[in-house]
Structures are given as structure tokens and as C-alpha cells.
N, C-alpha and C positions, 0 to 999 in steps of 0.2 A: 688891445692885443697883449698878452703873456707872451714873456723869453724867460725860456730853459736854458742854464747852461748843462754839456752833457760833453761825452766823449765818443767818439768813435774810432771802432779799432780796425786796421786796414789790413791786420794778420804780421803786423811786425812792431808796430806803435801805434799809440791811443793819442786818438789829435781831437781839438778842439773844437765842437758845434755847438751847434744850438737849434733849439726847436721852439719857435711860434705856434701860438694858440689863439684862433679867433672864431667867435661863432655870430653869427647871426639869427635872425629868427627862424630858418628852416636848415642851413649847413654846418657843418662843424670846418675852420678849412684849419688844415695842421702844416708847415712849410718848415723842412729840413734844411741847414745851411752848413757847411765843413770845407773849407776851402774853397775851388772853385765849383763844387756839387751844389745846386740848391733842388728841392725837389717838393711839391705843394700837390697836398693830396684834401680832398673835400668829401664828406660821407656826412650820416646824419648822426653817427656819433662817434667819438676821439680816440676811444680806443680800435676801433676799425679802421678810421681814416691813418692811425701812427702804422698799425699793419701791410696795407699798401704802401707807405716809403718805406717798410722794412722790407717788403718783399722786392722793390725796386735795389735798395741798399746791396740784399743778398749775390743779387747780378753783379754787383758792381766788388763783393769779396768783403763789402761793409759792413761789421757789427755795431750798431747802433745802443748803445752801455747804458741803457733806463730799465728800472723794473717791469714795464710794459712787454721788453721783449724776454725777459726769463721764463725758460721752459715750464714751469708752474704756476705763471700769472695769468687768469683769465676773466673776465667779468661776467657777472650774472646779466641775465635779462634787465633788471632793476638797475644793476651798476650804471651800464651802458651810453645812458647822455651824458653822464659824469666823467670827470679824469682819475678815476677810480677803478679797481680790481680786485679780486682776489688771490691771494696767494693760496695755491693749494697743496694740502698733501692726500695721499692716495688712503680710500677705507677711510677721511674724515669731512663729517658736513663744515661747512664755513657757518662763522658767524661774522658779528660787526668786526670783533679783532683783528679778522683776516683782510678788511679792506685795506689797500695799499694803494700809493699815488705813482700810477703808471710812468711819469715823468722823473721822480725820482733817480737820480743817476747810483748805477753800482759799479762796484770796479773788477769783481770777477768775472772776464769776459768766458770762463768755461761753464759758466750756469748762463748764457744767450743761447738760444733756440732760433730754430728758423719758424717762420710764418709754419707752415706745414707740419714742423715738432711740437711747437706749443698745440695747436691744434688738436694733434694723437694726443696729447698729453693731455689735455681735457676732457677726452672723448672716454680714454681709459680710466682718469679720473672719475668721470658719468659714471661708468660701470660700477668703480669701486665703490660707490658709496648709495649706487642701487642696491646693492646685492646686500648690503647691510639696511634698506629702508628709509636712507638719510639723506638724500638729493633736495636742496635747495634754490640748485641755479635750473 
């Protein structure tokens, strides 16, 4: 098992967590701790399973401070079993450069996104770099 230390912001102060990484041969299981929150989510790959406790977090008013959750991080097909992503910008193809380690802690909590923004953010991203021919995720 991996421990992440990280932060999470509750909209007034950034308090102290951590996130657990352990896979087995068929699950990825990812388990959020912050206090008296713990929250343990299982998918077949990490960057999906960190998305479900982000969207449980959201309910709860919690920004979870990893590069996982920034509005322009999202994984390719290929990234996906990995604790890897890409950072993206809009009209450009990714390369290896762009991979980033989703668990990474940042500390600008106005570059966090929700589950459903990163999401648009990708989708538009798609477009962007259809329309120029260069889509590689």
C-alpha cells in the first residue's frame, strides 16, 4: 500500500489527508482519510476510482488539493491503469511531457474542478484538437 500526503480544503482552511493506493490483480482500491471522513472507493483504474471520492468529497463542500482533480488533468485511454495523466491545454496534442502524477499535491485551490468540470473540460478539449487533426487520447 502507498500513502499520499495531501490537503483538503473545506472552503475556509486546507486540512491534512491522505490517500491510499492499493491494487490487486483485478481492482485498483483508492481510500481517502481527513479527519473523521474516510471514504474507499475500488474501479479498475485510479484515476477513476480518485473521481468517485472526489465526487463524494463535492457533497460533502471538499476540495481534494492533487493534480488529479485540476480542471485540465485527464488520462488517456493508455494512461489509465497507471497514477498518471495528462495535463491539458485547449488546440494542443499531448505528448509524454504532459504526463503528470495525479496524486501530486497543488496548493491553488481555484484551479480544482469538479468531477463534471474536468469532464466538460476534456470533452472540449476533444473538440479542440479534433478540429486541428491532433487527438491522441
Amino acid at each position: 500500500m502507498n500513502t499520499y500526503l495531501l490537503k483538503t480544503f473545506n472552503g475556509r482552511e486546507s486540512l491534512e489527508s491522505t490517500i491510499t493506493f492499493e491494487s490487486d490483480s483485478s481492482l485498483i482500491k483508492v481510500c481517502f482519510h481527513c479527519m473523521d471522513i474516510s471514504i474507499c472507493k475500488e474501479d479498475n483504474y485510479p484515476f477513476l476510482a480518485l473521481a468517485k471520492i472526489r465526487e463524494e468529497l463535492e457533497v460533502k463542500n471538499l476540495k481534494l488539493l492533487c493534480k488529479g482533480s485540476l480542471l485540465n488533468v485527464y488520462p488517456s485511454g493508455a494512461a489509465l491503469p497507471f497514477l498518471k495523466a495528462y495535463e491539458l491545454q485547449l488546440g494542443k496534442a499531448v505528448t509524454q511531457k504532459d504526463l503528470i502524477f495525479i496524486f501530486d499535491p497543488v496548493s491553488d485551490v481555484d484551479k480544482i474542478a469538479t468531477v463534471k468540470e474536468q469532464k466538460a473540460f476534456y470533452l472540449k478539449w476533444l473538440e479542440s484538437v479534433k478540429n486541428f487533426g491532433q487527438s491522441k487520447l
